[in-house]
N, C-alpha and C positions, 0 to 999 in steps of 0.2 A: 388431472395432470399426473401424470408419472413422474415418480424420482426416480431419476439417479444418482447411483454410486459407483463409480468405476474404480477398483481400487487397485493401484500398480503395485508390482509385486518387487518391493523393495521395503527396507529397515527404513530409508530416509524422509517418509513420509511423514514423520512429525508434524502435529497439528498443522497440516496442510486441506484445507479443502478439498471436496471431490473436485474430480475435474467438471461435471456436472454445473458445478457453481464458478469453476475455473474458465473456463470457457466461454460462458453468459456472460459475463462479469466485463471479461475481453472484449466480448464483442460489445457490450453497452461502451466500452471508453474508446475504442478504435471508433467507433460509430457517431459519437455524440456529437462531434464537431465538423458537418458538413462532410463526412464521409459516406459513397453511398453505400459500404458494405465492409467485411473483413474476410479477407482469405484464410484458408488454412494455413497458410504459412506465415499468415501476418499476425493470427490467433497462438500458436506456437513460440513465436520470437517472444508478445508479451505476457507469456505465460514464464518463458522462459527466461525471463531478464527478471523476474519475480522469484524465481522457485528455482531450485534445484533438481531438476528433472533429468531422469533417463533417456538416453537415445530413445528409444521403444514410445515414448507418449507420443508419438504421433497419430500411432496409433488407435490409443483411448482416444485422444480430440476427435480423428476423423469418427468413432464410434457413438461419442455423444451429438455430435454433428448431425451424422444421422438420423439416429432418434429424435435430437430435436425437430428435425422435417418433417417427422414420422407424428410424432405428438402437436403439429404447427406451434411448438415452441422458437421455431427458425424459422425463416423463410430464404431461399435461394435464389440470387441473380447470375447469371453465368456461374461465375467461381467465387461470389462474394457472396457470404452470409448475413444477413440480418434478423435482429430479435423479432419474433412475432408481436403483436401492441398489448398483449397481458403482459410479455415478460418482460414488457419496453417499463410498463408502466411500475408493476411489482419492481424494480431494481432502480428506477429512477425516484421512488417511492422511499426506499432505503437510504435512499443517499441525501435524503431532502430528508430526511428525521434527521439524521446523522449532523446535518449542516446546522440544524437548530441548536443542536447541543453544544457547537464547536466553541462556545462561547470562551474567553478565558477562565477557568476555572481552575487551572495550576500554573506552577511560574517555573521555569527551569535552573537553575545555580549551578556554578562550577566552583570547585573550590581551587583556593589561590591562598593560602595561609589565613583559609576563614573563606567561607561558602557568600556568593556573589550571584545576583540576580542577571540572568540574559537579558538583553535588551526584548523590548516588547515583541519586536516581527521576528526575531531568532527564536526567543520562545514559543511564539506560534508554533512556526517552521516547523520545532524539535519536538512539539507536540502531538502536531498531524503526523509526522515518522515516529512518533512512539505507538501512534494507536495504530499507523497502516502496519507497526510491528507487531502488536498485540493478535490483529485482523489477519496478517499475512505470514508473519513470524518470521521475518529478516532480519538477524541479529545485527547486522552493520550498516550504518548509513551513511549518506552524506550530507552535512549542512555547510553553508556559507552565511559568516554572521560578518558583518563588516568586508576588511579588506583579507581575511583568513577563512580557510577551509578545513573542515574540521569532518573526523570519522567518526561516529558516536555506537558505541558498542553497546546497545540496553539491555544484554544480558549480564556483561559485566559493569555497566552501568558506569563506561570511560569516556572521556573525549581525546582524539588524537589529533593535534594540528598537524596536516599533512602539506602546509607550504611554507613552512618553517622549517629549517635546517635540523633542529636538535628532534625536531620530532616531540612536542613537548604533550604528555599525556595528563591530564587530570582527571577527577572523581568529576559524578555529575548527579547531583539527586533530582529529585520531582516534588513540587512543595504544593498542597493544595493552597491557592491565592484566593482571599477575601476583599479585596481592594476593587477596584473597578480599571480598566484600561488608561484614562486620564489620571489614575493618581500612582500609576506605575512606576518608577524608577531606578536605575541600575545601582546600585547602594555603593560606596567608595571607605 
């Protein structure tokens, strides 16, 4: 198998994946769910709603594209791409360790005049957007805990209620959890 590295000629690259893995990756999730393929331009979008990208990547994509035809890392239907069955298998392979470990293993808190436990499915939530942060490096998310919508900055390490009027921000740490899921509780 051949690597690639296609590296766009820009500063904003910041621990971004090659497109190489950008691209695969795409098409493994556009593909997973009864789709029979991904277009270049459907590869692009969720490339694109990820990453901070240059006008110019289309360009890269349409080049690993190739290659991957080239290497039967892809295969092509008309205009739609699909993974070849090593790299169906190698990426679905990833994500099934990955799923093993998702276990609760830290708890999320906000502080409120003294640090507070997320509720059990909010802390998930904030968990998996912390590591697809770690994995993808999007400093701003979005979560919904309750009846509130909240911005979480894990660089600065904020929460922003964004449907609240005052806009009210708080701190938000990350607590390694020892308890198990049934002895969870939001602490008062």
């Amino acid at each position: 198998m051949v690597k690639v590295s296609i590296d766009i000629p820009t500063t904003k690259r910041k621990n971004r994946p090659s497109y190489d893995v950008l691209v695969k990756h795409s098409i493994y999730h556009l593909t997973r769910r009864k789709r029979k393929g991904a277009s270049r331009q459907a590869v692009l979008k969720f490339v694109g709603e990820r990453y901070e990208i240059p006008d110019t990547a289309g360009r890269y994509v349409s080049k690993v594209l190739k290659l991957g035809l080239e290497t039967n890392d892809l295969t092509r239907e008309k205009m739609s791409y699909k993974l070849g069955d090593s790299q169906k298998r190698k990426i679905a392979k990833s994500y099934k360790m990955k799923k093993k470990r998702d276990k609760l293993k830290y708890i999320w808190q906000f502080d409120d005049q003294g640090f507070y436990n997320y509720d059990v499915d909010a802390s998930k939530e904030v968990e998996k957007q912390y590591k697809e942060w770690k994995e993808w490096n999007i400093d701003v998310r979005s979560v919904k805990s309750g009846k509130f919508h909240y911005m979480v900055n894990f660089r600065t390490m904020k929460q922003t209620n964004i449907d609240h009027d005052s806009q009210t921000q708080r701190d938000v740490k990350r607590v390694k959890w020892k308890g198990n899921e049934n002895n969870f509780k939001v602490q008062n």
